[in-house]
N, C-alpha and C positions, 0 to 999 in steps of 0.2 A: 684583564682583557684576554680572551681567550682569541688566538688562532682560526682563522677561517678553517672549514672542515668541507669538504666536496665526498661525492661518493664514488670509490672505484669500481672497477666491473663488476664486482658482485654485489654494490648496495651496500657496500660497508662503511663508514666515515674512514676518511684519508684526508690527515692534518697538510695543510701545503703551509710549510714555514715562508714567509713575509721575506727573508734573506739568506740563502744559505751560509753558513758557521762561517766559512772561510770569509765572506766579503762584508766588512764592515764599513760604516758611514764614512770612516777616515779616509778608505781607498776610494771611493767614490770621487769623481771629477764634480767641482762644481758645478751646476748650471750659468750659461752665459746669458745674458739679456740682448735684446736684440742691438743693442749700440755697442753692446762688446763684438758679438757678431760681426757687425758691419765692417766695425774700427778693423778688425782681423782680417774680413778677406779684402778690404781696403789694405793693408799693410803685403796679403798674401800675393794680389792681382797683379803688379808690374815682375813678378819671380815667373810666374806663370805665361805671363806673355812672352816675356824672354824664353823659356824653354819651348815653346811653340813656335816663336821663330826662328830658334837653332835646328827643331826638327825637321821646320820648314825646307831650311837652308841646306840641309842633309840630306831629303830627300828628292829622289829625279821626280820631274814632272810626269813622267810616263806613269808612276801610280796616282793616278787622277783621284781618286777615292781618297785615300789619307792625305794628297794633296789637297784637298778641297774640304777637308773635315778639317784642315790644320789651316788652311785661309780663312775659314770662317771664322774658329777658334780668335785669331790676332784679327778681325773685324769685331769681332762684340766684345771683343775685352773693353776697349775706351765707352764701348756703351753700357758694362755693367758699371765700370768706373764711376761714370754720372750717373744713374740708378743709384748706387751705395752711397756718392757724396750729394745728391738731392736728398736721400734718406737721413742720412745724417744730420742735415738741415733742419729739415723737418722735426727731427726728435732733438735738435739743437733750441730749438724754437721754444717745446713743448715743455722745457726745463724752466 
């Protein structure tokens, strides 16, 4: 199997290697499937809330902007929560 071959600016073939030397399959992350996914920012989402509301808790009200971007943040967290554990369900089901 030969190498894809594209042409550089002057119309000549220029091989473009598939991986360069240094990065081999080995080093590669596997890919996740999406129940692994979930399972993980299920595990991730209560560390996260927590840090958003120590930022919270740190910050004066008078910066209304980071204020309000960091209320929002600990409001949709218990909503992505059930998003991820209805998703879960869901592909609990499909098993």
């Amino acid at each position: 199997m030969t190498p894809p071959t594209w042409l550089d600016e002057r119309g000549r073939p220029h091989p473009v290697p598939l991986l360069p030397p240094a990065l081999s399959f080995s080093q590669m992350p596997a890919p996740t499937n999406e129940r692994q996914a979930l399972e993980r920012e299920r595990a991730e989402l209560p560390e996260e809330l927590a840090v958003y509301q120590r930022e919270l808790d740190a910050r004066a009200p008078a910066d209304k902007p980071q204020w309000e971007r960091l209320a929002w943040q600990i409001r949709r967290a218990p909503k992505r929560t059930a998003e991820v554990e209805a998703r879960l369900a869901i592909l609990g089901k499909a098993q």
